[in-house]
DSSP file (Angstrom, degrees, kcal/mol; ACC not computed):
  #  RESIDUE AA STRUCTURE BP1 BP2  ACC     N-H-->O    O-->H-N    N-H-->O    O-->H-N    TCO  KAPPA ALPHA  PHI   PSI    X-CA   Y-CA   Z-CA
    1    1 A X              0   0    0      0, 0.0     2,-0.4     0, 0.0     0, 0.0   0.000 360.0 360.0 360.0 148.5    0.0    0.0    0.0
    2    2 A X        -     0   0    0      1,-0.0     2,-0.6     2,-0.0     0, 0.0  -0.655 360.0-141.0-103.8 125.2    1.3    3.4   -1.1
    3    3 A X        -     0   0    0     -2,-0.4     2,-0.4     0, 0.0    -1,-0.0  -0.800   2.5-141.7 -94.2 141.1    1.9    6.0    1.6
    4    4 A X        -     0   0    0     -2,-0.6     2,-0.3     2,-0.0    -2,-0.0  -0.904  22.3-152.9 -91.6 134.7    1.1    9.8    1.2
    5    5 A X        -     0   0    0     -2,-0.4     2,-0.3     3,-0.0     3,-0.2  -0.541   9.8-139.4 -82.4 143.7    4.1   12.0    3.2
    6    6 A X    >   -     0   0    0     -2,-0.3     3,-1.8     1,-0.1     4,-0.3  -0.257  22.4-177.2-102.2  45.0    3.0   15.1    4.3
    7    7 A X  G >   +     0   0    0     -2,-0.3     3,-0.8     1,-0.3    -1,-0.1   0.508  69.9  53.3 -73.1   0.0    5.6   17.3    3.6
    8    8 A X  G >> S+     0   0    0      1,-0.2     3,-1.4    -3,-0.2     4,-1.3   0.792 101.1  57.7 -46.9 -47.6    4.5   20.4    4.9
    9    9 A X  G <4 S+     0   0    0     -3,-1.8     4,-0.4     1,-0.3    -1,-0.2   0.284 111.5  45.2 -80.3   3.2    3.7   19.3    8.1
   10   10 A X  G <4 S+     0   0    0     -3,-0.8    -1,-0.3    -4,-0.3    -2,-0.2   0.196 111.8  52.3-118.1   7.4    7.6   18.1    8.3
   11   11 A X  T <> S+     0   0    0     -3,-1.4     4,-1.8    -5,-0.2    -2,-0.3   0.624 110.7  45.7-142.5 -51.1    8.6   21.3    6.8
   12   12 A X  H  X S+     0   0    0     -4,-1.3     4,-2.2     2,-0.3    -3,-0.2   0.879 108.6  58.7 -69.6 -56.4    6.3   23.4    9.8
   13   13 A X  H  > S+     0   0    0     -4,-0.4     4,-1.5     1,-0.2     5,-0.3   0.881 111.1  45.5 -74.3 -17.8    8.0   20.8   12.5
   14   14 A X  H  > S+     0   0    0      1,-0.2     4,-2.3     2,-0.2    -2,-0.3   0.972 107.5  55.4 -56.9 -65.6   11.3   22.4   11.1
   15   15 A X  H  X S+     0   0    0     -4,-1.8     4,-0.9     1,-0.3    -2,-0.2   0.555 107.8  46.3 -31.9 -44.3   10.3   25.5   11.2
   16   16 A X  H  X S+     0   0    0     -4,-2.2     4,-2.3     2,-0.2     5,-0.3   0.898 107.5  49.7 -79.7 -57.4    9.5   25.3   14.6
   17   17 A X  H  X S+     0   0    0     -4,-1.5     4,-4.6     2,-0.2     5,-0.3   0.928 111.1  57.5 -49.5 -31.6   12.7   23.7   16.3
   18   18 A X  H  X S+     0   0    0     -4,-2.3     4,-2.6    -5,-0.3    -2,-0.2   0.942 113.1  37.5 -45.0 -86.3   14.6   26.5   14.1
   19   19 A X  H  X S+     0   0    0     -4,-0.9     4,-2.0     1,-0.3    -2,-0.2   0.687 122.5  50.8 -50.4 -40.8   12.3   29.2   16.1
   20   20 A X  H  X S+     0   0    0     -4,-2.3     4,-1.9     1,-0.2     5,-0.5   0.977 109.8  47.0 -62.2 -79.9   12.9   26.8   19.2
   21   21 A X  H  <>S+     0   0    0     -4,-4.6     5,-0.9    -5,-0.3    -2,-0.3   0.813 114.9  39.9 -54.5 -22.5   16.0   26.8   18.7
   22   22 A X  H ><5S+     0   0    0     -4,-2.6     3,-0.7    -5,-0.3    -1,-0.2   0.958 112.8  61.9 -65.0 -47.0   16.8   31.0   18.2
   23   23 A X  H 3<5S+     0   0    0     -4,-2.0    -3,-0.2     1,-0.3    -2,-0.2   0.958 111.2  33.5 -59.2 -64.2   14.3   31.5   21.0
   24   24 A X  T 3<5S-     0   0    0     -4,-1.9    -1,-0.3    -5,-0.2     3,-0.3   0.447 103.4-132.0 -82.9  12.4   16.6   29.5   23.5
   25   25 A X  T < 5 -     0   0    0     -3,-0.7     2,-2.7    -5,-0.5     3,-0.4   0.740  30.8-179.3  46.0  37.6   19.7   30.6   22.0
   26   26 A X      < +     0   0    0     -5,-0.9    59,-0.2     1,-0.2    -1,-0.2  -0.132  24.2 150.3 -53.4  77.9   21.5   27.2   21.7
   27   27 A X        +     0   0    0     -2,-2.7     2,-0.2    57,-0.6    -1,-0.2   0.743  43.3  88.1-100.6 -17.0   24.7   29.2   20.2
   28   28 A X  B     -A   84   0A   0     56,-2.3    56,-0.7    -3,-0.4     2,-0.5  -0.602  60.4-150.9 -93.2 167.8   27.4   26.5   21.6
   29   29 A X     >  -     0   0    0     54,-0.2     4,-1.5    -2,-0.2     5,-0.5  -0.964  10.8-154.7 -85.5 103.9   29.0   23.2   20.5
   30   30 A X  H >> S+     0   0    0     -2,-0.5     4,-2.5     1,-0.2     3,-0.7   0.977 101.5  55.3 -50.4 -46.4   29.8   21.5   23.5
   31   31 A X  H 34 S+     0   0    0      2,-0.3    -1,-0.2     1,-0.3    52,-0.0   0.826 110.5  51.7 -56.6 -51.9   32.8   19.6   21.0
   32   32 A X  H >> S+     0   0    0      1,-0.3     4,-1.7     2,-0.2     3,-1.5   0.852 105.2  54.3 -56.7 -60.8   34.1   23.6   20.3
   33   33 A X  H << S+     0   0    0     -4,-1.5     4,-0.3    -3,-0.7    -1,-0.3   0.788 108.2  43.2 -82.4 -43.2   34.2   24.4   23.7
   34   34 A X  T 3<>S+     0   0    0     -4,-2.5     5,-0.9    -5,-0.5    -1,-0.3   0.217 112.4  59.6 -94.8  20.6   36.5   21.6   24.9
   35   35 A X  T <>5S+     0   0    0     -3,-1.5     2,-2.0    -5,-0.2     4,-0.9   0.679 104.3  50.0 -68.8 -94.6   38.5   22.4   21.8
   36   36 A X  T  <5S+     0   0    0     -4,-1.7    -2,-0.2     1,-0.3    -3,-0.1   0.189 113.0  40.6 -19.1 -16.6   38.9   25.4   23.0
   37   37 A X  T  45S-     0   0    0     -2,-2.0    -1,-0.3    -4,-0.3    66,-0.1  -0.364 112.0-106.5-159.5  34.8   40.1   24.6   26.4
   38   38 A X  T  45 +     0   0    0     -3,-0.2     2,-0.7     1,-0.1    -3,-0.2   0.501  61.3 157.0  76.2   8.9   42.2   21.9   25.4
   39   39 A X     << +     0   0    0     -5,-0.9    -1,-0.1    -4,-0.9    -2,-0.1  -0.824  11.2 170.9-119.7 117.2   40.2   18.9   26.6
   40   40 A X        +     0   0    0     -2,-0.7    -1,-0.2    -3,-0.1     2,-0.1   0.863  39.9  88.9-108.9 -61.5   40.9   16.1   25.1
   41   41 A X     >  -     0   0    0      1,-0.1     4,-1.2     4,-0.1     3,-0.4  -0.186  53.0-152.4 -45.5 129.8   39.3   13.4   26.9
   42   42 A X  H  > S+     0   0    0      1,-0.3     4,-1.3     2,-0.2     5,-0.3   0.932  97.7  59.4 -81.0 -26.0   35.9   11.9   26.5
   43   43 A X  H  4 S+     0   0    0      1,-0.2    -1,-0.3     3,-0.2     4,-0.3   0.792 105.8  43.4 -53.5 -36.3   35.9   10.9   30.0
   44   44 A X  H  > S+     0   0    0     -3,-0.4     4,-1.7     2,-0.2    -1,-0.2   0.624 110.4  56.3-102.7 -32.8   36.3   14.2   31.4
   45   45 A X  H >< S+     0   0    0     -4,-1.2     3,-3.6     1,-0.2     2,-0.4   0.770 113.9  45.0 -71.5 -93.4   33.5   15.8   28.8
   46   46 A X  T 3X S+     0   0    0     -4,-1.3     4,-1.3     1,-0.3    -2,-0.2   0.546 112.7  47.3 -41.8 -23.2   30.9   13.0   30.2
   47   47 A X  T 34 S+     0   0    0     -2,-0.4    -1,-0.3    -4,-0.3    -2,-0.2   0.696 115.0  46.6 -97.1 -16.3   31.9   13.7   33.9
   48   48 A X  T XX S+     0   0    0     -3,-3.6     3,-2.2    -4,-1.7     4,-1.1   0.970 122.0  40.6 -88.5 -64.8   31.5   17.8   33.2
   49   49 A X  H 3> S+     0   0    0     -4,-0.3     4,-3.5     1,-0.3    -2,-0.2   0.820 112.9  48.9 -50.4 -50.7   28.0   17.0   31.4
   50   50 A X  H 3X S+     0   0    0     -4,-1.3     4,-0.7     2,-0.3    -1,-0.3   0.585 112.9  48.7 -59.2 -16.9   26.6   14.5   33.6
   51   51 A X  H <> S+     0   0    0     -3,-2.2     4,-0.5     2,-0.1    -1,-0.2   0.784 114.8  48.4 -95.1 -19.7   27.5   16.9   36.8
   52   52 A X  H >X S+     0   0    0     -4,-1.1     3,-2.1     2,-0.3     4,-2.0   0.989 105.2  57.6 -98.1 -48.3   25.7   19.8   34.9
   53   53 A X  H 3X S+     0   0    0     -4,-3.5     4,-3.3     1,-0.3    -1,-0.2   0.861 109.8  47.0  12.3 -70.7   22.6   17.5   34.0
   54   54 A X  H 3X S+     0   0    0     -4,-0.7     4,-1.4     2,-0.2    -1,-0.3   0.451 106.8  55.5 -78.4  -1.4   22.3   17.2   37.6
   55   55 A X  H <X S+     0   0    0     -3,-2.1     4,-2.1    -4,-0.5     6,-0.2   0.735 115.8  39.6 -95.5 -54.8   22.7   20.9   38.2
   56   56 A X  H  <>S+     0   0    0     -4,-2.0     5,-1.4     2,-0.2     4,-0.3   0.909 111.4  56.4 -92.7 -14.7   20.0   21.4   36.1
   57   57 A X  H ><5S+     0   0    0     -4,-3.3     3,-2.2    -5,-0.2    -2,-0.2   0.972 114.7  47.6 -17.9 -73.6   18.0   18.2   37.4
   58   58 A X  H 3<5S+     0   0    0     -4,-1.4    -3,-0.2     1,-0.3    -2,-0.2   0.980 111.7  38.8 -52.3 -74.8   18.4   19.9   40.8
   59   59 A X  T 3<5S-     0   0    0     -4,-2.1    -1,-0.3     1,-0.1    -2,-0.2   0.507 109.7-113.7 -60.0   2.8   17.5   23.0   40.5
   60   60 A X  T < 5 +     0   0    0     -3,-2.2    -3,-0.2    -4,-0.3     3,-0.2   0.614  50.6 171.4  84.9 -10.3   14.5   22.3   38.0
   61   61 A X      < -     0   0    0     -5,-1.4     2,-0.5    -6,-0.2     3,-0.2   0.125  47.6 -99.6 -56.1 153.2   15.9   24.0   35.2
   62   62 A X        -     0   0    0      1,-0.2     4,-0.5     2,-0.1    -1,-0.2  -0.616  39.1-168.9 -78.8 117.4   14.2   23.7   31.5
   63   63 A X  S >> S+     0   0    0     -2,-0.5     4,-3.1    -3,-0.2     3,-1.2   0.942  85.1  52.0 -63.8 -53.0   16.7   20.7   29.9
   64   64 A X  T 34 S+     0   0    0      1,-0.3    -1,-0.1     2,-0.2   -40,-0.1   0.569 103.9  48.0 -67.2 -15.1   15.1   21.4   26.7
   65   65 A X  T 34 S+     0   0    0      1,-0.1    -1,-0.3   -42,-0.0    -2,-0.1   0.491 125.8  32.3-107.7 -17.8   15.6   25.0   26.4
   66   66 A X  T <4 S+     0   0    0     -3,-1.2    19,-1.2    -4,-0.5    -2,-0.2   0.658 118.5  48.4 -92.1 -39.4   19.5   24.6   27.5
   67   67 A X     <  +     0   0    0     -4,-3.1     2,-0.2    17,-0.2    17,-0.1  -0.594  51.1 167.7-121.3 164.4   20.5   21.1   25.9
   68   68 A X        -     0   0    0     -2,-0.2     2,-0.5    15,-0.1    15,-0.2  -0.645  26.7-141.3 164.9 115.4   19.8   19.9   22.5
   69   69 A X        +     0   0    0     -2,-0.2    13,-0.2    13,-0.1     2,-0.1  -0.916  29.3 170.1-119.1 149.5   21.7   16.6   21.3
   70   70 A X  E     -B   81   0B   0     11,-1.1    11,-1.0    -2,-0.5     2,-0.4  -0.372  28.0-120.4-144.7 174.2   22.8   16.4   18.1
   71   71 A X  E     -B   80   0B   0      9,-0.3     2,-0.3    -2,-0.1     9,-0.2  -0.990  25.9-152.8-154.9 130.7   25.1   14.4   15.4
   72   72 A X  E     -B   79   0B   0      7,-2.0     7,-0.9    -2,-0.4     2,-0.4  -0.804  22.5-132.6-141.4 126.1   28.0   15.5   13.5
   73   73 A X  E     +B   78   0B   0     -2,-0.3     5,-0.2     1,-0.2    -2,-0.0  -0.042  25.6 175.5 -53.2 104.3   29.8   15.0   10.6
   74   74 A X        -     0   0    0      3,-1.5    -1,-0.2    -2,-0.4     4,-0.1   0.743  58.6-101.8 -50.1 -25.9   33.6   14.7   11.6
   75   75 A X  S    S+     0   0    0      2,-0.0    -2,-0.1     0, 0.0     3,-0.1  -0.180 109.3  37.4 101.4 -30.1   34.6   13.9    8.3
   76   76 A X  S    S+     0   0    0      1,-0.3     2,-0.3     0, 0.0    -3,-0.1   0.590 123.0   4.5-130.4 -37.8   34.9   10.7    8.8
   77   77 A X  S    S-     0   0    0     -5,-0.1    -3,-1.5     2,-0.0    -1,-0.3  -0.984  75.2-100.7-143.9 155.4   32.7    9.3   10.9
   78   78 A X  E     +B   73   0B   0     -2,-0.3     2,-0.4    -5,-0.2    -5,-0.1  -0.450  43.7 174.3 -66.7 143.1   29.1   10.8   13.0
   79   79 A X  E     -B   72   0B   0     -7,-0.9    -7,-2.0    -2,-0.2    -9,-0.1  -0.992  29.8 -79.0-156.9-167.9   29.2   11.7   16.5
   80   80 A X  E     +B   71   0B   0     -2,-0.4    -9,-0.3    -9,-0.2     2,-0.3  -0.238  42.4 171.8 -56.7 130.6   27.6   13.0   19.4
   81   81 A X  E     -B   70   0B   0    -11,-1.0   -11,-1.1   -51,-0.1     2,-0.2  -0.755  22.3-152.4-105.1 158.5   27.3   16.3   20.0
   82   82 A X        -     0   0    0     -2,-0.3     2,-0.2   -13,-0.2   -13,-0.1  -0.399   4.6-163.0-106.7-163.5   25.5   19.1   22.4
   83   83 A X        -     0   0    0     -2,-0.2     2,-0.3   -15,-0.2   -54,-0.2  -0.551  26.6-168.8-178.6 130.6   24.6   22.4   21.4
   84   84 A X  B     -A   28   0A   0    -56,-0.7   -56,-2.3    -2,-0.2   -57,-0.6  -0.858  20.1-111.2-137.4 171.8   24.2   24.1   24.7
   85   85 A X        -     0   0    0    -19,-1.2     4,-0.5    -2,-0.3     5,-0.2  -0.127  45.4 -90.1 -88.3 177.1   22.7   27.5   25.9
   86   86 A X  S >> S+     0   0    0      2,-0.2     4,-2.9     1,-0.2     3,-1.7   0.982 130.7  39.7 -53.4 -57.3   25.0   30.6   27.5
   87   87 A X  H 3> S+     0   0    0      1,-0.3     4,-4.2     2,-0.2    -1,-0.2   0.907 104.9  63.3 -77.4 -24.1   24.4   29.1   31.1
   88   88 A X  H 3> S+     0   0    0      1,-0.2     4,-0.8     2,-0.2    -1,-0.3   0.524 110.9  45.9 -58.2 -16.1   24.8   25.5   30.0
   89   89 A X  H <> S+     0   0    0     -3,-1.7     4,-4.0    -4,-0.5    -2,-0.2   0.895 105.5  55.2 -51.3 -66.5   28.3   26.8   29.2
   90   90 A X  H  X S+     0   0    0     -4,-2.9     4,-3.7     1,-0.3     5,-0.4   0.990 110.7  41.1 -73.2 -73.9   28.8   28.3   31.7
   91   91 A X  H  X S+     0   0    0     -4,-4.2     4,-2.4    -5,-0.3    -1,-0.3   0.859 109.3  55.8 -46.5 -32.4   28.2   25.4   34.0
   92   92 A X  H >X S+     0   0    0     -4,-0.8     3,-2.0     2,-0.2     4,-1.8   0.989 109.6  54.6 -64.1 -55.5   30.0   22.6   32.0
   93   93 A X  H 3< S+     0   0    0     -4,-4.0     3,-0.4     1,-0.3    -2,-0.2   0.935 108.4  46.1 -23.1 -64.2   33.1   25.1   32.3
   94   94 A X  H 3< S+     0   0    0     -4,-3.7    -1,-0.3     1,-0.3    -2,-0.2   0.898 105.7  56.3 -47.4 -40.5   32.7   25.1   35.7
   95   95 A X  H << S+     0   0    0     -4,-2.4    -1,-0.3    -3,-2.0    -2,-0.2   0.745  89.1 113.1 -82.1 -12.1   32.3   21.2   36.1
   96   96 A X  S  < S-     0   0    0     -4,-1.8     2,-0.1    -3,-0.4   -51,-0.1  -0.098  84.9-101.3 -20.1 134.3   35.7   21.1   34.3
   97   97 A X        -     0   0    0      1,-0.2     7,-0.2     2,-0.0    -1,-0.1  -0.453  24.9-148.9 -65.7 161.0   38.7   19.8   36.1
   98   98 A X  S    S+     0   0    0      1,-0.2     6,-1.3     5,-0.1    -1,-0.2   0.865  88.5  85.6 -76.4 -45.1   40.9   23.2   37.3
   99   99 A X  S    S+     0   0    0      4,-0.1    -1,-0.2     5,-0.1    -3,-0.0   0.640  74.2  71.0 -39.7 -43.9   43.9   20.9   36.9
  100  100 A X  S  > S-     0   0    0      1,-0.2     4,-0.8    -3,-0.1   -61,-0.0  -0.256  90.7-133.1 -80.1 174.8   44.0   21.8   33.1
  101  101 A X  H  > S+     0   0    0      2,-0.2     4,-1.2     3,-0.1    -1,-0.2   0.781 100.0  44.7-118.0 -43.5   45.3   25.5   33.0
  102  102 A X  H  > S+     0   0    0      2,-0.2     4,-5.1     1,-0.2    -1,-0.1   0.832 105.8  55.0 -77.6 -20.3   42.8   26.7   30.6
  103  103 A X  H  > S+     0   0    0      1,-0.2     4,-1.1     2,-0.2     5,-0.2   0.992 114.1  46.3 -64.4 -75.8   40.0   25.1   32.1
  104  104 A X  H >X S+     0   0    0     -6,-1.3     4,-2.6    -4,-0.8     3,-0.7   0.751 107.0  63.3  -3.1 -69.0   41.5   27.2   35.4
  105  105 A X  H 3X S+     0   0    0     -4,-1.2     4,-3.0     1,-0.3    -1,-0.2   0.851 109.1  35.5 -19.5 -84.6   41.7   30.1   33.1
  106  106 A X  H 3< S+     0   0    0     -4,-5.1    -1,-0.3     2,-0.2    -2,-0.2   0.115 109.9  54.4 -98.1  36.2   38.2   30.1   32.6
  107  107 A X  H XX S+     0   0    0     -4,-1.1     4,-2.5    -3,-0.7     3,-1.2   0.595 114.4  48.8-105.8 -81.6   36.7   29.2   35.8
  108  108 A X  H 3X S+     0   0    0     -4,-2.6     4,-0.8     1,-0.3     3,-0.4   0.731 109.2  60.6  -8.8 -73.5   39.0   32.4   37.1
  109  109 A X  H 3X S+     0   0    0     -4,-3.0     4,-0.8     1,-0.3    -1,-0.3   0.695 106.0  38.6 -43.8 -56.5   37.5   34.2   34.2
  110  110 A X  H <> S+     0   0    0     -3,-1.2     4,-0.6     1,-0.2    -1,-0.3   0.915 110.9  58.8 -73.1 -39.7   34.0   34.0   35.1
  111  111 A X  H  X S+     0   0    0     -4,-2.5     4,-2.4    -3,-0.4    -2,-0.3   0.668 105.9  45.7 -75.2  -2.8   34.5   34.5   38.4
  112  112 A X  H  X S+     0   0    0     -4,-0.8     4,-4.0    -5,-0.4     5,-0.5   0.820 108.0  54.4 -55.5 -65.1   36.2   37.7   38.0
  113  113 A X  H  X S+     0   0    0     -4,-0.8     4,-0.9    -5,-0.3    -2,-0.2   0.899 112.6  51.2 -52.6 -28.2   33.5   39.0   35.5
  114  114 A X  H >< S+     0   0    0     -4,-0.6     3,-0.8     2,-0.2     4,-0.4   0.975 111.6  44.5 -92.8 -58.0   31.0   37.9   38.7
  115  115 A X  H >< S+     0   0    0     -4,-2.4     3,-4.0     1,-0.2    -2,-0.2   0.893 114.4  48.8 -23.7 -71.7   33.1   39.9   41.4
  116  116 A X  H 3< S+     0   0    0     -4,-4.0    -1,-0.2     1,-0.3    -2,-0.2   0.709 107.4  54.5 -52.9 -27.2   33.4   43.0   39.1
  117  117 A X  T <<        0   0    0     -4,-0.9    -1,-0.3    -3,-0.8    -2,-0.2   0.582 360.0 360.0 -83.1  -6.9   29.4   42.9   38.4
  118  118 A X    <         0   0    0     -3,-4.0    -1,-0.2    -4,-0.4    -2,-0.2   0.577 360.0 360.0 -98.2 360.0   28.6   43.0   42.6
């Protein structure tokens, strides 16, 4: 039996996670940000996401409006990705070990920026 696709209505549910996604301002790569700061290890990305999960677990926090998991070409092969919001950042940073210098860096960094703003 021949199915009809609907492809408007898959075209509208784009439409919307786009507008979803501007609205909550999913502007990072979790994979970019531990470029950036040198982090090499997958163990250490899963133990910073998995404490900021629970962060936002705890506190209540909208998952959906912060987190957004994702697939990406490497070149070579997919994998996993985040795309995470400003505060979802903020927090993986934080669950970073210090030990790494940049990680430090930018821990330091924020809290600075937090001092200067009281």
């Amino acid at each position: 039996m021949l199915k009809i696709y609907d492809y408007l209505e898959e075209m509208l549910e784009a439409q919307q996670q786009r507008q979803n996604d501007a609205a909550t301002k999913l502007n990072f790569f979790v994979s970019e940000v531990m470029e950036m700061l040198a982090i090499e290890e997958s163990e250490e990305i899963v133990i910073s996401l998995n404490r900021t999960f629970r962060a936002f677990g705890t506190l209540q926090l909208p998952f959906n409006q912060n987190f957004k998991k994702i697939y990406r070409f490497d070149g070579t092969d997919m994998v996993l990705d985040w795309k995470v919001s400003s505060l979802a950042c903020y927090l993986i940073i934080i669950n970073c070990d210090p030990t790494n210098e940049l990680v430090a860096k930018a821990q330091l960094h924020f809290a600075m920026n937090r001092m200067g703003s009281n």
